[in-house]
Structure formats: C-alpha cells, structure tokens
DRENPA-146219 format. One record per residue (C-alpha): residue number from 1; residue in one letter; x negated, y, z. Coordinates in nm, 3 decimals, decimal comma. Example, Ala and Ser with C-alpha at 12.3 -4.5 7.8 and 13.67 -1.06 7.14 Angstrom:
<rs>
R  num  residuo     east    north       up
R    1        A   -1,230   -0,450    0,780
R    2        S   -1,367   -0,106    0,714
</rs>
This chain:
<rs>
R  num  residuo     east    north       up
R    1        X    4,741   -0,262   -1,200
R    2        X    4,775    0,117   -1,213
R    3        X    4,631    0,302   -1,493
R    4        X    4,228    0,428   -1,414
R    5        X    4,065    0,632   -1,628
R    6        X    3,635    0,587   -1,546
R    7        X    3,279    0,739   -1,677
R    8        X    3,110    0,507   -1,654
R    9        X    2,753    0,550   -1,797
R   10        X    2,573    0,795   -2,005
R   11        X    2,646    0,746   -2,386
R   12        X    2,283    0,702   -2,451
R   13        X    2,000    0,581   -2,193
R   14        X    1,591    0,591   -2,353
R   15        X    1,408    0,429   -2,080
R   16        X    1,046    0,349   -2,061
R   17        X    0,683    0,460   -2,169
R   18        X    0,712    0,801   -2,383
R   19        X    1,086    0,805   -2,319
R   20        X    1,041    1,164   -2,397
R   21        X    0,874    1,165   -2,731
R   22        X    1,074    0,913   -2,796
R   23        X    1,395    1,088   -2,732
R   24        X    1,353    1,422   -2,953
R   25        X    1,500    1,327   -3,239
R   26        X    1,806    1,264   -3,061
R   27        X    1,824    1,561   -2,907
R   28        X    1,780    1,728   -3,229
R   29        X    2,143    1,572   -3,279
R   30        X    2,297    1,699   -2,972
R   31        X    2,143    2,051   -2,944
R   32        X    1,986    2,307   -3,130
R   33        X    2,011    2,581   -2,841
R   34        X    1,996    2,423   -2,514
R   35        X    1,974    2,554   -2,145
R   36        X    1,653    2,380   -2,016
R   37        X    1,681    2,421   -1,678
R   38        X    1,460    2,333   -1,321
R   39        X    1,367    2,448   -1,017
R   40        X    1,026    2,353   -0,853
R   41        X    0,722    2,534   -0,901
R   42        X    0,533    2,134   -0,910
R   43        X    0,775    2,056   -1,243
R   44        X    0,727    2,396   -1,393
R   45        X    0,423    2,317   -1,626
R   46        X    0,597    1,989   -1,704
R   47        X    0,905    2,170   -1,821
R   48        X    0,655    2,432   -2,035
R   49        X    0,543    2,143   -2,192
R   50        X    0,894    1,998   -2,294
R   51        X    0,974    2,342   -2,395
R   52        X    0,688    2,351   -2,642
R   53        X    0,781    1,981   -2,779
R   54        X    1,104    2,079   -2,833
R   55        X    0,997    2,413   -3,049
R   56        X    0,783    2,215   -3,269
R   57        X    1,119    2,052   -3,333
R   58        X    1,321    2,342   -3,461
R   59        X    1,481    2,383   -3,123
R   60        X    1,503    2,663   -2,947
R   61        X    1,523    2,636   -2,605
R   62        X    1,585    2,872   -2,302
R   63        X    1,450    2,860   -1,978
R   64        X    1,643    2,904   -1,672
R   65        X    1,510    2,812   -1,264
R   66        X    1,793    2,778   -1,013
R   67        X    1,630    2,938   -0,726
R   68        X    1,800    2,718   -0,466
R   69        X    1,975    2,355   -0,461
R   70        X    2,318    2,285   -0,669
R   71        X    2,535    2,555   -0,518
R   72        X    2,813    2,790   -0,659
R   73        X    2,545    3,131   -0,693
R   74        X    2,315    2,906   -0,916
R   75        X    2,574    2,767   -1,091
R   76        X    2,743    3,086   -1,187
R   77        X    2,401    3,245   -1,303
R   78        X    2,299    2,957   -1,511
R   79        X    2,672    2,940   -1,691
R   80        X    2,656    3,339   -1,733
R   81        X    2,297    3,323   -1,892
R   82        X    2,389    3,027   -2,102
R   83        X    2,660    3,221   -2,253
R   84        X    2,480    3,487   -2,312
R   85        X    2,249    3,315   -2,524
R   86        X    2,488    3,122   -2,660
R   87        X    2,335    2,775   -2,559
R   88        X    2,498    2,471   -2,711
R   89        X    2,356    2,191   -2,438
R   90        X    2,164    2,151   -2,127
R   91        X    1,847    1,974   -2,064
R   92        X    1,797    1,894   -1,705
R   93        X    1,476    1,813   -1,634
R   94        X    1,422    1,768   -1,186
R   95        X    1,556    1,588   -0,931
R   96        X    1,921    1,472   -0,775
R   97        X    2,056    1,825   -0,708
R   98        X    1,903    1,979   -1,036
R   99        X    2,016    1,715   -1,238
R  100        X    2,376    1,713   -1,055
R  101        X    2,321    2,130   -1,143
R  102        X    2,301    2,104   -1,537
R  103        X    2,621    1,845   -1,511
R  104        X    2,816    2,079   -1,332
R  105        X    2,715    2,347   -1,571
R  106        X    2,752    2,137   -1,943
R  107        X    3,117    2,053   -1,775
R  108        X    3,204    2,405   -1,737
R  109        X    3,078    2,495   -2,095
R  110        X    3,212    2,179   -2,246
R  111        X    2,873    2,132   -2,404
R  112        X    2,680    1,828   -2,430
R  113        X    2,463    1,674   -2,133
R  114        X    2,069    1,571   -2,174
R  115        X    1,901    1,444   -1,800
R  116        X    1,562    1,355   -1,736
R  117        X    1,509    1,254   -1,400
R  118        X    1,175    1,348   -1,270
R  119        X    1,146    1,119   -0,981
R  120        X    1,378    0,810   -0,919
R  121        X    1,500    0,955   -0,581
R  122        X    1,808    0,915   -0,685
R  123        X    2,082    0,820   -0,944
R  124        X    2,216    1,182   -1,013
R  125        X    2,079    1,181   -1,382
R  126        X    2,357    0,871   -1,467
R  127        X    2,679    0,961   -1,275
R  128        X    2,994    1,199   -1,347
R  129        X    2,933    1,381   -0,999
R  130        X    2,823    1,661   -0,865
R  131        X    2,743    1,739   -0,523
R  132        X    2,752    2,093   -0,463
R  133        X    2,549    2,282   -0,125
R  134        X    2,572    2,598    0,000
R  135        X    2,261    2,838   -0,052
R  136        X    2,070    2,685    0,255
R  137        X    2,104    2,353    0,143
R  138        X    2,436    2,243    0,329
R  139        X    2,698    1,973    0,172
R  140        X    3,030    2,115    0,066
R  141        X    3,155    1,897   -0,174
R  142        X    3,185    1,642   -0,461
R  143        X    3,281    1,760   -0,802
R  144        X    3,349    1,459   -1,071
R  145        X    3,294    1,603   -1,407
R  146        X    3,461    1,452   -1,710
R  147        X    3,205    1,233   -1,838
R  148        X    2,863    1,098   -1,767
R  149        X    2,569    1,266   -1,969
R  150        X    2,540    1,241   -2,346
R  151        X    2,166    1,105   -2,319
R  152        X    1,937    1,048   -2,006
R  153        X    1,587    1,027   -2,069
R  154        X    1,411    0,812   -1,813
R  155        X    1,011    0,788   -1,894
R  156        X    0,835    0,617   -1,707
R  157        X    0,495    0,816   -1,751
R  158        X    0,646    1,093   -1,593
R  159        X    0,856    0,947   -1,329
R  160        X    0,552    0,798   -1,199
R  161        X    0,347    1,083   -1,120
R  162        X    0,651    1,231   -0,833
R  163        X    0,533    1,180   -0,518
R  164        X    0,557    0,799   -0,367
R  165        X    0,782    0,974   -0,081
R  166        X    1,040    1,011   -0,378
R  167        X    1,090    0,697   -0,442
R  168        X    1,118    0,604   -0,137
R  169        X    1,390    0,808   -0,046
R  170        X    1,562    0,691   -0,394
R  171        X    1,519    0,312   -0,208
R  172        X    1,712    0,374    0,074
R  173        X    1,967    0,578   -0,095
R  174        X    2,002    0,282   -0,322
R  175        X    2,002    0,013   -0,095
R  176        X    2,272    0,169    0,084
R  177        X    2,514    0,075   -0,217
R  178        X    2,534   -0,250   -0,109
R  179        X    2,605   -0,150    0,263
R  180        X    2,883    0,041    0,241
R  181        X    3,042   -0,069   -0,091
R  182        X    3,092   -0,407    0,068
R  183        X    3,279   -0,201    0,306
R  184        X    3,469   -0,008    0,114
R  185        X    3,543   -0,277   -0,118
R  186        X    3,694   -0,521    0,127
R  187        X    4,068   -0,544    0,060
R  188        X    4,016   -0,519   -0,326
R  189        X    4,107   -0,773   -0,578
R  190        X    4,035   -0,578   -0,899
R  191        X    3,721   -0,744   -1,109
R  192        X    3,493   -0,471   -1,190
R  193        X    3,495   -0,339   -0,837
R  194        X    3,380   -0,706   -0,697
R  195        X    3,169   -0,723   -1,021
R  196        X    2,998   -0,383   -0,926
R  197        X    2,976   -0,499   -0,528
R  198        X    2,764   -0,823   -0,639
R  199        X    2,596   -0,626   -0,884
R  200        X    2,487   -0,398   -0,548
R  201        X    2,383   -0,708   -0,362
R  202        X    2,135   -0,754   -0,649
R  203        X    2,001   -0,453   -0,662
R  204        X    1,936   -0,499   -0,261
R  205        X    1,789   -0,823   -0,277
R  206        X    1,521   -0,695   -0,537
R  207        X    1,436   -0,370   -0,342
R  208        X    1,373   -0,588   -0,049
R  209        X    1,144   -0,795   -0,255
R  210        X    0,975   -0,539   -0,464
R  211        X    1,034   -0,238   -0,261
R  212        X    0,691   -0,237   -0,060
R  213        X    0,444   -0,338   -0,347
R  214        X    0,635   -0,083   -0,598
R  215        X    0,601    0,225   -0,317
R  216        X    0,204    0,168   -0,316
R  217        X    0,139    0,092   -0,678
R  218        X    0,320    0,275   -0,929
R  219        X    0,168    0,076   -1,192
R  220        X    0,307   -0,298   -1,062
R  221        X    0,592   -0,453   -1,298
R  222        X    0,741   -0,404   -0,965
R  223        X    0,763   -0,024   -0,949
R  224        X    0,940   -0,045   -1,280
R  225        X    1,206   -0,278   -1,119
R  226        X    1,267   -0,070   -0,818
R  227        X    1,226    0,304   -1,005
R  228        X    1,523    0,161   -1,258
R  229        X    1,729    0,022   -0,977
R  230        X    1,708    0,339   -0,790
R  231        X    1,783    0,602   -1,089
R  232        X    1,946    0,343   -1,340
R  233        X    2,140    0,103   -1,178
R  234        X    2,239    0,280   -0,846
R  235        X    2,464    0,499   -1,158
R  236        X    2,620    0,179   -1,279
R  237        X    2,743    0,034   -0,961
R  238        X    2,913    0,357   -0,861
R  239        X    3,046    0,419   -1,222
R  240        X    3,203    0,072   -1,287
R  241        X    3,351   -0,001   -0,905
R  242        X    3,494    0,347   -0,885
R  243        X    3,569    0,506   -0,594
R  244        X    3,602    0,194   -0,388
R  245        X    3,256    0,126   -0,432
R  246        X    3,073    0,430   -0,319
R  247        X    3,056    0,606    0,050
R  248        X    3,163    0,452    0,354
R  249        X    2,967    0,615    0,651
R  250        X    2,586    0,608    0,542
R  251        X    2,666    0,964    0,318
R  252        X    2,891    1,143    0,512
R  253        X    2,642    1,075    0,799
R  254        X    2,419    1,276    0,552
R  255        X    2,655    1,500    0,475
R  256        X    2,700    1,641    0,825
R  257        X    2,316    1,653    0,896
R  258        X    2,249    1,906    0,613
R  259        X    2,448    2,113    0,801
R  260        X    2,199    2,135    1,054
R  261        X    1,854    2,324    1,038
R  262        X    1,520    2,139    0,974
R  263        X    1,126    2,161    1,036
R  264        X    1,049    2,025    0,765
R  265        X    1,353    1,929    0,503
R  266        X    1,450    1,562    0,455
R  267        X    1,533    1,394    0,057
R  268        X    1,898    1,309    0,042
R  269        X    1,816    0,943    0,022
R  270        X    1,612    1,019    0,394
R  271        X    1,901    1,097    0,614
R  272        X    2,106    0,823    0,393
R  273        X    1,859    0,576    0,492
R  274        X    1,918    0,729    0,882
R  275        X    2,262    0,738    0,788
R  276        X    2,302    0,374    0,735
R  277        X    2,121    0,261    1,060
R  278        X    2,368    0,430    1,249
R  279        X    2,675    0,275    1,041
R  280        X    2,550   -0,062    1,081
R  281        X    2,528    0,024    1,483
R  282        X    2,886    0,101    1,450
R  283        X    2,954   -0,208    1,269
R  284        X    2,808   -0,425    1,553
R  285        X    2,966   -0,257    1,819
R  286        X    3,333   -0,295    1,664
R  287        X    3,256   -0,645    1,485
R  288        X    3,246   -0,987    1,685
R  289        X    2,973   -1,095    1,423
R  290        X    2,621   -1,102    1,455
R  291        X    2,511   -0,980    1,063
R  292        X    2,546   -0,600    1,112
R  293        X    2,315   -0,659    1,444
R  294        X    2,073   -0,865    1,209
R  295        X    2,100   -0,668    0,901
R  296        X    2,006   -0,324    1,063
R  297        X    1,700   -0,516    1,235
R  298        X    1,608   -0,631    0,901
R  299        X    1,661   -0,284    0,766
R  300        X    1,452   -0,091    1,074
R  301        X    1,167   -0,254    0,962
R  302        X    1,237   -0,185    0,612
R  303        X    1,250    0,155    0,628
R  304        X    0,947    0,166    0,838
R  305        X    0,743   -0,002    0,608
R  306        X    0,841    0,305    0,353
R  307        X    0,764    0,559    0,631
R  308        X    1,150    0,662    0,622
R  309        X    1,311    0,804    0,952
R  310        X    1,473    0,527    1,177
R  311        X    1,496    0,768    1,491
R  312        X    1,629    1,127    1,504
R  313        X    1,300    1,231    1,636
R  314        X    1,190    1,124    1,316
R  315        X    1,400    1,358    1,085
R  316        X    1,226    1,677    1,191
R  317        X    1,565    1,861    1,370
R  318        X    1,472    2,216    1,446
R  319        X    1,737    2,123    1,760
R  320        X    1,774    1,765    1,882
R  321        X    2,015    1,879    2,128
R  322        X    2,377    1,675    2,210
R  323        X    2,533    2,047    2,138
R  324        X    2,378    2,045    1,768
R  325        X    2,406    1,704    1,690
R  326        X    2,806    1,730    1,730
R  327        X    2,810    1,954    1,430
R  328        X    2,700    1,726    1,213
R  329        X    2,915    1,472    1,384
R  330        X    3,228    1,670    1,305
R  331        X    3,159    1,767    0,979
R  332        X    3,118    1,398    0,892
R  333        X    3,428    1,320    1,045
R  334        X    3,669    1,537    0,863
R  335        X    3,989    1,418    0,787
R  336        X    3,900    1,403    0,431
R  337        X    3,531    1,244    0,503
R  338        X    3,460    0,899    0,336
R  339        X    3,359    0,774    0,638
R  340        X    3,722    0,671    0,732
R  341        X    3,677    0,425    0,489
R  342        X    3,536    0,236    0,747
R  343        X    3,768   -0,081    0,846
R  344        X    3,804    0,080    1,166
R  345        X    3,857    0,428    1,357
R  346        X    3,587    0,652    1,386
R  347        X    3,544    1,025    1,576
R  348        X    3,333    1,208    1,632
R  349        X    3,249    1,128    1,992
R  350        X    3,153    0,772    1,865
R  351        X    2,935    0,922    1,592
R  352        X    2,739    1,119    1,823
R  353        X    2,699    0,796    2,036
R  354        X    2,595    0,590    1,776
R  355        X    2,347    0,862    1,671
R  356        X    2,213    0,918    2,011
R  357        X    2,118    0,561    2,040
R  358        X    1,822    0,623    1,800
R  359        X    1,677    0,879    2,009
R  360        X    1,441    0,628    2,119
R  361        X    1,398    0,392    1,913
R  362        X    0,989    0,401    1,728
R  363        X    0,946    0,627    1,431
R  364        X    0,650    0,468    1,340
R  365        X    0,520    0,249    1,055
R  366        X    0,614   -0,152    1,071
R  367        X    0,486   -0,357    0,822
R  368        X    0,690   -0,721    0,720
R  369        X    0,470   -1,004    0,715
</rs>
C-alpha cells in the first residue's frame, strides 16, 4: 500500500443545543484575536451577537463580510485585513462557500480554524477543501488545505432557524455520497475507502427515511438525524475514503452549470441533486442492469417531495438553449473533471443528451406514500 497522508476530521466537533455557549471557552484556547468573518445580510445580527459573546470573554474580535462567494478578490482582502490587525484565528460563521472562505484563509495564515455552520446545506464546515468561484459565482477549482478545522461548532438552535430550503439542498448534496462514491470506489480494495462507501449507504438509507418528516419539522428527533448527516457526516465519508470516495459526475455536473447565468440562483446541493439525476441516466444507458433505472425513479420522487429541481426547467436558466447548455457540458467534461471517474467514457455530446432528457420531465411536487 502506498504511503497516504489524510485530514480527516476537525480536531474538535461541539454539537447540539447551545453548541455556541458551550464552545467559548474553547475558543478562548485557540484565539484571542480572531477574523470573524460572513457574508449575508440575514446572518449579520447573528454574527453581532457572537461578536458581543465573544467580548465578554476577553476576546477581541474583528469583523470582516466577503462581499461575494469564496473567490480569489475576497480571499485576498480578508488575508490583507487579517494581517493588518494581526488576527491569530478565524471564526467562520455562514454557509458552504463562507465556511470553505475562512479555511482557505486560516491555511494561508497558518492560524487556527473555528466553523460554525449556519445551515446544514452542506458539509464545508468539516472538510480540508475549498472550493473556490469566480466573482459571479462560477466553479474554478478545489483547493485541499492542510488540515480540517481546529473546532466546528454545530448548534442546533441556530442551525434550525436557516431556511427549510437549506437543508434540503444539504440532503441531496449528501445523498449523492453514496451515488457516486460507489462509483468511484469500485476497483478499490483498501478498508477505509469501503468502510467510508458503507458508511455513505447509511447515511442514504436514513435521509430516505427521515428526510421528509425532518424538512417540515425542524423540531422532530428526525431533523437532528438528517441536519448531522448532512453537515457532520457527509465530512467524514469524504475525509476517511479519500479521494476515491468523493465526485464522480453528480459535482462536476454542478460545476459546469455555475458557469451559466440564473433567474434566480440555485444552493450547491440544488444542481447536485440535478446533477445526480442525470448521472444515474447515464448509468442506465451504458449499464445492462436495471438499478440505476430504479434508483433515479426512486430518487425523482425524492427530490420532489423536497421541492428540489428534477427538470432543467426547474433550475431557473436565464437560457435553456442547446447552445448554453453545452457550456456547462464542456466545462464538466474537462480533461481534468472528476466526472471521468465514471467506469465508462463520457463527452460532452453525451452530457448534453443526458441533460436534455429532463427538459420534460415534471418539476412539480410528488409526495411518497
């Protein structure tokens, strides 16, 4: 076995009721001058008030607000100012891309890590990535970091007050690990990658079962299962299987529809959930086997249940053109795209086709009996 070298998990996880509270006196121990940094007008008050817990503390925090998602221009700011001041941590207190910002920038500084996801829309506050966007919102690339976060803070008091559409997105985002680590994971023999695949199919089977009640009542035991699989142990699954248990096509399908211009902007986990129709479609039409056929029936109505896109019509394209589609198609299928990962050729031309095939298909709500 060759020699891998993995982050695995934060150092520290606080999870539940009054995480927060809970949480200061370690943070006391990893910062004394930290970069508290956000982005959405909503979370602004929310951050005030952390700001004001943490001075009652003896620590002094500063502010900072990227002004768009986790690209290079925030980034730079946020390092410059944090020098400045002469911060010694970062609290990041939002969603995936602000989280995956204040990484990105305690990497750079070498200083410690705090995240506090604000939503469970995705696992961003656990893992040693970074995706970084352009200023308009548009994938460019992955940036592993040396090490997962020092401490993530997830409190359930205030991850329950994001919006229900949140979570939902964070659900198909995470039930996509099973889907295309299976893939990716099919010629391996090594232990924790098969450990981390079952461990996926887990986490599938109880979003399936919980994922419903937990989207309409954020105060059911199972919210709390689904809200932890989605931020929690989406993180561990990537961070113990490694690379060959991430992306197959559901992301990089993502990845080349940011690159196209919206009516009203999709959640990451939105287009993933899109993005993973359209892989199983591929499956079926270069597999002899039923399952992907059945499994993306299964997952249509899923989806729907959650109000997540299952058509294109669905994911609010500005232009739902042929023309428009294809550069999403090709950006996907760069040579260096994940989605090659598939056990079997893709291009572009049968990307689009695949995509085109939900043109049709209903957007609207289905409910499981």
């Amino acid at each position: 076995m060759s020699l891998n070298i993995q982050s695995i998990s934060p150092a520290k996880l606080v999870r539940g009721e009054e995480a927060w509270f809970k949480s200061i006196e370690i943070i006391t121990k990893l910062t004394k001058r930290p970069l508290l940094i956000g982005r959405s007008r909503e979370t602004r008050v929310l951050r005030t008030s952390f700001k004001n817990d943490l001075l009652l503390k003896g620590i002094q925090p500063k502010s900072f607000e990227l002004v768009h998602d986790c690209c290079e221009l925030d980034i730079q700011n946020a390092y410059k100012f944090s020098k400045k001041n002469n911060c010694d941590g970062i609290i990041a207190a939002g969603g995936g891309k602000v989280l995956d910002a204040g990484k990105l920038i305690a990497d750079l500084l070498d200083i410690n890590c705090i995240t506090v996801p604000l939503s469970a829309s995705t696992c961003a506050g656990w893992t040693a990535l970074s995706n970084i966007y352009t200023t308009d919102g548009k994938f460019i690339k992955d940036v592993a970091i040396k090490k997962c976060p020092d401490l993530l803070i997830f409190d359930h008091n205030i991850v329950r007050t994001a919006p229900p559409r949140t979570l939902a997105s964070g659900i198909a985002d995470a039930v996509a690990k099973w889907y295309e680590s299976s893939l990716t994971s099919m010629t391996s023999q090594e232990g924790f990658v098969q450990q981390a695949v079952q461990m996926a199919r887990v986490l599938r089977d109880q979003l399936f079962i919980n994922g419903y009640k937990a989207y309409k009542d954020p105060l059911s035991s199972s919210w709390e299962t689904v809200a932890e699989g989605c931020a929690l142990t989406a993180g561990i699954i990537g961070g113990l299987g490694g690379a060959q248990c991430r992306t197959a096509a559901a992301h990089p399908i993502h990845n080349g529809l940011t690159q196209l211009a919206y009516k009203d902007k999709p959640l990451h986990g939105e287009l993933v959930g899109f993005g993973l129709l359209v892989q199983l479609y591929l499956e079926d039409k270069n597999s002899d086997s039923q399952l992907p056929k059945q499994a993306k029936l299964q997952l249509i109505d899923f989806l729907s249940q959650l109000n997540l896109p299952v058509s294109i019509e669905s994911i609010s394209l500005e232009d739902e053109t042929s023309n428009e589609l294809y550069k999403a198609c090709k950006f996907a299928c760069k040579d260096d795209s994940d989605i090659h990962k598939l056990p079997f050729p893709i291009h572009e031309k049968d990307l689009l086709e695949a995509i085109l095939s939900y043109q049709s298909m209903p957007s609207t709500t289905i409910r499981l009996k």
